[in-house]
C-alpha positions as CSV (number, residue, x, y, z in Angstrom):
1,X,0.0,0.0,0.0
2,X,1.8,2.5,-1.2
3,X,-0.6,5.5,-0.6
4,X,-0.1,4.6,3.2
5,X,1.8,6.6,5.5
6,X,4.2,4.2,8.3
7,X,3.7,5.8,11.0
8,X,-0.1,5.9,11.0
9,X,-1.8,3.2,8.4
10,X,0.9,0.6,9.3
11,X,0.0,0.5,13.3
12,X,-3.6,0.5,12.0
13,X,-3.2,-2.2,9.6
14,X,-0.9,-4.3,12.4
15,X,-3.8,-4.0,15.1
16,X,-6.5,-5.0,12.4
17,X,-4.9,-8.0,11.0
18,X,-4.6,-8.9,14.7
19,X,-8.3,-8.4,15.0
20,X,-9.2,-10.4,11.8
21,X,-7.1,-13.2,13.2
22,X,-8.2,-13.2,16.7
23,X,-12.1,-13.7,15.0
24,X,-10.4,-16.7,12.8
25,X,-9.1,-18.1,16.1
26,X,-11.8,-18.2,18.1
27,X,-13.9,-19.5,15.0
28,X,-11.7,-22.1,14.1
29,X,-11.0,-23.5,18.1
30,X,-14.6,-23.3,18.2
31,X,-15.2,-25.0,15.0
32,X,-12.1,-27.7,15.9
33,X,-13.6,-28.6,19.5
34,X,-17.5,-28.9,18.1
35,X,-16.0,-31.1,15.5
36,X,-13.7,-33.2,18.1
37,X,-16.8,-33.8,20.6
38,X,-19.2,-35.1,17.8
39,X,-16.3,-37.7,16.9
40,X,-15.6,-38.6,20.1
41,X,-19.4,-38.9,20.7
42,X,-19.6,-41.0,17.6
43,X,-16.8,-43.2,18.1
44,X,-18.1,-44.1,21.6
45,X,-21.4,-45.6,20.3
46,X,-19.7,-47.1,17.7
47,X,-17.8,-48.6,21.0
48,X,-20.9,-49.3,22.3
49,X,-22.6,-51.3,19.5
50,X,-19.6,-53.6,18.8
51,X,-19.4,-54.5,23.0
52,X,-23.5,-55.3,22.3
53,X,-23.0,-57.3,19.3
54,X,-20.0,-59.3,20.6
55,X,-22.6,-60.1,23.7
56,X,-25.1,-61.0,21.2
57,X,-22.7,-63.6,19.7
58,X,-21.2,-64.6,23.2
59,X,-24.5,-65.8,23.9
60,X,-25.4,-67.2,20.6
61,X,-22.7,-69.7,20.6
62,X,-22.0,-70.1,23.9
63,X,-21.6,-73.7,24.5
64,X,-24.0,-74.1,28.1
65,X,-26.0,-71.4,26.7
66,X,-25.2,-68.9,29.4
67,X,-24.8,-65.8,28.8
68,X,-21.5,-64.0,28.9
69,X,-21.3,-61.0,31.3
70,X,-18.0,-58.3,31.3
71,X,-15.7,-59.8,33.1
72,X,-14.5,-63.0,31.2
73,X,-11.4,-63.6,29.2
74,X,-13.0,-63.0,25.9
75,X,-14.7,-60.2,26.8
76,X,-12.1,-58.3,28.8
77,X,-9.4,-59.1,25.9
78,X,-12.4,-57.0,23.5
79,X,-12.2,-54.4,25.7
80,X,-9.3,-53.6,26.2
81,X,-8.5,-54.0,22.5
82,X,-11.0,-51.9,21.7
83,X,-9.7,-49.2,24.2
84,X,-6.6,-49.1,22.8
85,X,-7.6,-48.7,19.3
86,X,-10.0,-45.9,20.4
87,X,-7.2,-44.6,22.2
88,X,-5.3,-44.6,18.9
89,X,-7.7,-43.2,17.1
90,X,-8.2,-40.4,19.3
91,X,-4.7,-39.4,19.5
92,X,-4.0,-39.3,15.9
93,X,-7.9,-37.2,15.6
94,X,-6.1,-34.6,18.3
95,X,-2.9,-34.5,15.7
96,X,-5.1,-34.3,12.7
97,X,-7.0,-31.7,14.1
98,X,-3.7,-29.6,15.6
99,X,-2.2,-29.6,11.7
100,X,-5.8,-28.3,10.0
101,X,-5.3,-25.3,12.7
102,X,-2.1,-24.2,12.0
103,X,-2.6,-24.6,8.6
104,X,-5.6,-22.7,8.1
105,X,-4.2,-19.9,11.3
106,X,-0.9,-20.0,8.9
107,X,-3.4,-19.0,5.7
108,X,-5.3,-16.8,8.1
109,X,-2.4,-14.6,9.0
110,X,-1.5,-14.0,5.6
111,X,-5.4,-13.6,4.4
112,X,-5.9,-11.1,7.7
113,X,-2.7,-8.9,6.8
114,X,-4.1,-8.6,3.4
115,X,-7.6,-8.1,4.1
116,X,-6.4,-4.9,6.5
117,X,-4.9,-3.8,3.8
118,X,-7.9,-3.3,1.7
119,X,-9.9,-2.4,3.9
120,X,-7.5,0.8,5.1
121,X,-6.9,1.4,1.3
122,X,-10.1,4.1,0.6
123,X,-8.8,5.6,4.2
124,X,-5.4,6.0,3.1
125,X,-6.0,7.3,-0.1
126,X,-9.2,9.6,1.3
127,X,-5.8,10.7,3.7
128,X,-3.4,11.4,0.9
129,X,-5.7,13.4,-0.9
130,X,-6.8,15.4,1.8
131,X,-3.4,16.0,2.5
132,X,-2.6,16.9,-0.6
133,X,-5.9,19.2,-1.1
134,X,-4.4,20.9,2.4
135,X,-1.1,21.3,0.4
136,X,-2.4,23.0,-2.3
137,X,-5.2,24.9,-0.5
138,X,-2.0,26.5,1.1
139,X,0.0,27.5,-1.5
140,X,-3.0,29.0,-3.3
141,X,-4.3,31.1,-0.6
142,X,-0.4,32.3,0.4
143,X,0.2,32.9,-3.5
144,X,-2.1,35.8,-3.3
145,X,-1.6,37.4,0.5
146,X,2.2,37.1,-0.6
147,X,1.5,39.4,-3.8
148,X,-0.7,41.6,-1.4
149,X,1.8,42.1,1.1
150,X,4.9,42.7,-1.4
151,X,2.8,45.3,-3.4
152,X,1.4,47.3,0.1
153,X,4.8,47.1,1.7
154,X,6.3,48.4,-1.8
155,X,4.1,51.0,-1.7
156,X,4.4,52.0,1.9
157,X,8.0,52.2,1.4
158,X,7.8,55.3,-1.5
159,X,8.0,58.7,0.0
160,X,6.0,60.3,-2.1
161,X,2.9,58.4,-4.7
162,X,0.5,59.9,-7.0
163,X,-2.8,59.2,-7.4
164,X,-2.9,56.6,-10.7
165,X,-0.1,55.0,-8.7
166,X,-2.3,54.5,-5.7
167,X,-5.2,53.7,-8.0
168,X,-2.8,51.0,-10.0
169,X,-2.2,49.2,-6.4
170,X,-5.9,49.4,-5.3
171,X,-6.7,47.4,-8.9
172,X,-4.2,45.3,-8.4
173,X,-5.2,44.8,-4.9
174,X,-8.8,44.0,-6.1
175,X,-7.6,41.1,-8.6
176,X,-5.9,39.6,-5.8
177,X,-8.8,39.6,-3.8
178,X,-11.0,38.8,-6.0
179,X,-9.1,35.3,-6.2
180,X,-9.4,35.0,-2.9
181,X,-13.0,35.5,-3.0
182,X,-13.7,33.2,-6.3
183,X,-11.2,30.5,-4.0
184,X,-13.7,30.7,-1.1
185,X,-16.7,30.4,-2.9
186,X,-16.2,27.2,-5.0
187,X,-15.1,26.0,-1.4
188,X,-18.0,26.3,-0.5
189,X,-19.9,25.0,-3.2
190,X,-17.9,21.9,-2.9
191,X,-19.2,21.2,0.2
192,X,-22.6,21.9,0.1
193,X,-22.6,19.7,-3.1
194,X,-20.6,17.2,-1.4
195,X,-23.5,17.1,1.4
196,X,-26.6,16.7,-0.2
197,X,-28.6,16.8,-3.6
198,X,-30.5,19.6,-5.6
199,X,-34.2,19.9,-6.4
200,X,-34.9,18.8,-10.1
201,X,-36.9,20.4,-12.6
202,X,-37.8,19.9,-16.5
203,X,-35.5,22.5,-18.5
204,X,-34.3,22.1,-22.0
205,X,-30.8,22.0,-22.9
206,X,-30.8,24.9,-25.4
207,X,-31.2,27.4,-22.5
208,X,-28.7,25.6,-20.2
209,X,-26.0,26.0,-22.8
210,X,-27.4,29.2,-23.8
211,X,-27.0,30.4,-20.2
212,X,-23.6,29.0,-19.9
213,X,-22.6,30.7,-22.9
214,X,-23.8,34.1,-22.1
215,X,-21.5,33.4,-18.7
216,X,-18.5,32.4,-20.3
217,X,-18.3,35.6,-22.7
218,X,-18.3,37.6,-19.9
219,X,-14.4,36.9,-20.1
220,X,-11.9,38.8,-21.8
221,X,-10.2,35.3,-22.7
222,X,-13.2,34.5,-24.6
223,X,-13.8,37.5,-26.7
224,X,-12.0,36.0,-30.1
225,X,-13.9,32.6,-29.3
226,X,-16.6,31.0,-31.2
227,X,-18.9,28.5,-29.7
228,X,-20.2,26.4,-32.1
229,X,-23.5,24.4,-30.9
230,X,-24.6,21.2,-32.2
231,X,-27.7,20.6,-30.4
232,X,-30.3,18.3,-30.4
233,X,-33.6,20.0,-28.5
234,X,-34.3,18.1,-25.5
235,X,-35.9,18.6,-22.2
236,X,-33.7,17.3,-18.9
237,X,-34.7,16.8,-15.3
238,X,-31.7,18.8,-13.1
239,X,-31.2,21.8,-11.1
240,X,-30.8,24.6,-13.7
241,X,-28.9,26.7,-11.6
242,X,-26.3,24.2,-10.9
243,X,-26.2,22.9,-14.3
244,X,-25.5,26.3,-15.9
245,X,-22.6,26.6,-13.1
246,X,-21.5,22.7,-14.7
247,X,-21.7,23.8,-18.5
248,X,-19.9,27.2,-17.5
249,X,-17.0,25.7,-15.3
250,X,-16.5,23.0,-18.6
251,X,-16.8,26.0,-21.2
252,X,-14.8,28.1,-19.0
253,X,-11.9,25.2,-18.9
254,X,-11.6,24.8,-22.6
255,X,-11.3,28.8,-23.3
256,X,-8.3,28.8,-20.9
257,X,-6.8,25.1,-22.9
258,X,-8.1,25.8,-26.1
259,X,-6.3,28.4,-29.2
260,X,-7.7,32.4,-28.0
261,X,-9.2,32.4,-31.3
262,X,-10.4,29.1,-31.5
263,X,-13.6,27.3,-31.4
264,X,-15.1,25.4,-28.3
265,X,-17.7,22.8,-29.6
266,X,-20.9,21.6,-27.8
267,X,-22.4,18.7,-29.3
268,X,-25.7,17.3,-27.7
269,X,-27.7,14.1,-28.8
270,X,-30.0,11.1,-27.3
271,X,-28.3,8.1,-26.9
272,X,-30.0,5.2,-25.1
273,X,-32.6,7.5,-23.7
274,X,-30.1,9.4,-21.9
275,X,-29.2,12.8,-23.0
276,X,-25.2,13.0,-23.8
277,X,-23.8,16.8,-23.8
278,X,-20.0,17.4,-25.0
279,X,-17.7,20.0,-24.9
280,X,-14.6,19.8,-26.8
281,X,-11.5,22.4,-26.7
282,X,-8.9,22.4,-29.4
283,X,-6.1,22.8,-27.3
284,X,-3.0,20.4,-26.7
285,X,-5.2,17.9,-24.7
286,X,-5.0,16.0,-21.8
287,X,-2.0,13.5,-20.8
288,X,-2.9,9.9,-20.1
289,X,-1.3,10.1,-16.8
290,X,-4.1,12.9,-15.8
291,X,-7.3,11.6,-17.3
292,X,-7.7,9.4,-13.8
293,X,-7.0,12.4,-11.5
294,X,-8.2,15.3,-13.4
295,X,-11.7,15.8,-11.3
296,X,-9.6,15.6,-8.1
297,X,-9.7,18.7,-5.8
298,X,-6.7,21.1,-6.4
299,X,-5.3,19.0,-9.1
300,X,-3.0,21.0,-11.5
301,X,-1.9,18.5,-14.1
302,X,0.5,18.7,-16.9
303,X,2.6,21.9,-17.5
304,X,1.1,22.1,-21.0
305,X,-2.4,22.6,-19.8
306,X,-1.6,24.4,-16.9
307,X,1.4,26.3,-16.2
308,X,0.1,29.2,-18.4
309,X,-3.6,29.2,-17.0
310,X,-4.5,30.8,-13.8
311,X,-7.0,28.9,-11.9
312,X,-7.1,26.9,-8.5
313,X,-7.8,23.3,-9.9
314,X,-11.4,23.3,-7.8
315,X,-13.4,23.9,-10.9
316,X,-13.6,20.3,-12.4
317,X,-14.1,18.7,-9.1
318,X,-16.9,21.0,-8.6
319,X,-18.4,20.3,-11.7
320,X,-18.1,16.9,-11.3
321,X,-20.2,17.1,-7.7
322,X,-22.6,19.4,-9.1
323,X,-23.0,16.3,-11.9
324,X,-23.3,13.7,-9.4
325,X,-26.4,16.1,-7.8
326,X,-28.3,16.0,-10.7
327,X,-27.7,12.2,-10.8
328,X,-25.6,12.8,-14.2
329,X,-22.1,11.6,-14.9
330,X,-19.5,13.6,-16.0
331,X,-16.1,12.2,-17.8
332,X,-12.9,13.2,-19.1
333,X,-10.8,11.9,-22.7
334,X,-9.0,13.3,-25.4
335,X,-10.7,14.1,-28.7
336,X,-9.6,12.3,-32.1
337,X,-7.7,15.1,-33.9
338,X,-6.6,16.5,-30.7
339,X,-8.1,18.9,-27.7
340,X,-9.9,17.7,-24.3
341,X,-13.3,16.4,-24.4
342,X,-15.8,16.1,-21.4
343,X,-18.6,14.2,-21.4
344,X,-21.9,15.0,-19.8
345,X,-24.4,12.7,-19.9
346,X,-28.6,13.7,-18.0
347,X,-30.9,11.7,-17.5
């Protein structure tokens, strides 16, 4: 388990294989001594009969006729026979049994340390990623107090500032801020979609795109791009608030990945009587060693698709919990001919 930290997971896995082999213990000593007493009950009758039948034929051909009681020759010769045969037998039953324990302990051991494993494996990779979230949480909230400070203590330091000057650091100020604010908020959209559903309504797809799209433009990144929509009409049963948020952090993404005077493509049709929305940038794409991670909270992948894209890699996760409200599913792949392509499918 690789996503598991020593000093934490492997205490935890230690104590729980010892747990899941105390359980196999007790079941198999149970199991062994329930087992040994139905033998031993079933030996001893078998005991039993043979002492009655050898009576049976002690007095069948007995020569006065009389019959035999315990006690003479024949008899106690039986007996003892047949008490050291049961003996025998009960000895080599004890050994049998003490070699199916260890054995199956022996497998048990190995099955229990395993089985801890897997079982700690969601928790340790639940703890790695909200390690990892608190990682990058932290570098994107210092990122902008750090330009803050710099510029006010810059500022402060001058002797003498006119007023564009002071209006320059105000704006500048204000874009800081204003990440700080846009950082907070899909925060906290996160969590309240992470807690609970939306309420569901019939809305067609045309004005959730059309929405979305009146959103986007909004954007000085998107002023030289076209939207090109291939859309099938169609009426859907979601939240149209949050799917306009959905369709507007996906058209949002591929402006930033995509050429700033290219074309981002929606393409909309019924397939198996679920609606199936796509969005497709033409930018460089998305590498293979992403595509699994890519909805994950704080996630910055590749350097090609992000080192020149401001952002705070909480969109995508968002959009993928606002999907999961709406009971749609939302996935991730690289176009034929190049550029990213998320798939959206409603009910």
């Amino acid at each position: 388990m690789a996503l598991m930290r020593p000093d934490i997971f492997h205490s935890a896995r230690l104590k729980l294989t010892a747990f899941y082999f105390a359980i196999l213990a007790v079941f198999c000593l149970l199991l062994t001594f329930g087992v040994r007493a139905v033998t031993t009950h079933e030996l001893s009758r078998g005991d039993d009969a043979q002492r009655g039948a050898l009576h049976r034929l002690f007095e069948r051909y007995s020569d006065d006729n009389v019959v035999p009681v315990f006690g003479v020759p024949g008899d106690r010769y039986f007996a003892n026979t047949q008490e050291q045969q049961a003996g025998l037998t009960r000895q080599n039953l004890n050994r049998d049994f003490v070699s199916i324990d260890l054995g199956l302990l022996a497998v048990g051991a190995v099955l229990s340390y395993w089985y801890a494993g897997r079982t700690l494996r969601p928790i340790a990779a639940l703890h790695e990623q909200q390690k990892r979230f608190t990682s990058d949480a932290s570098h994107e909230l210092r990122t902008p107090l750090a330009s803050l400070r710099l510029e006010n203590e810059i500022f402060l330091r001058q002797k003498h500032f006119s007023e564009p000057e002071a209006r320059e650091l105000i704006a500048s100020n204000l874009e800081e801020v204003n990440r700080l604010e846009k950082l907070a908020t899909n925060l906290l959209a996160l969590n309240s979609y992470e807690n609970g559903g939306v309420s569901h309504a019939p809305v067609t797809v045309g004005e959730l795109t059309g929405a979305a799209i009146a959103r986007v433009r909004r954007s000085k990144d998107a002023r030289k791009v076209k939207f090109v929509q291939d859309i099938v009409g169609a009426a859907v049963d979601v939240n149209r608030d949050s799917m306009v948020e959905l369709l507007t952090i996906l058209l949002d993404n591929a402006v930033k990945y995509g050429p700033k005077d290219g074309a981002v493509v929606l393409t909309g049709r019924m397939i198996d009587e679920r609606y199936v929305l796509t969005v497709r940038d033409h930018g460089p794409g998305v590498a293979e060693a992403d595509l699994p991670h890519i909805f994950e909270r704080m996630y910055r992948g590749d350097k090609a698709r992000s080192s020149k894209v401001s952002g705070h890699g909480i969109g995508l996760s968002l959009a993928q919990h606002i999907a999961s409200a709406n009971d749609a599913t939302l996935a991730a792949r690289n176009a034929e001919g190049g550029g990213a392509e998320f798939v959206l499918t409603l009910q």
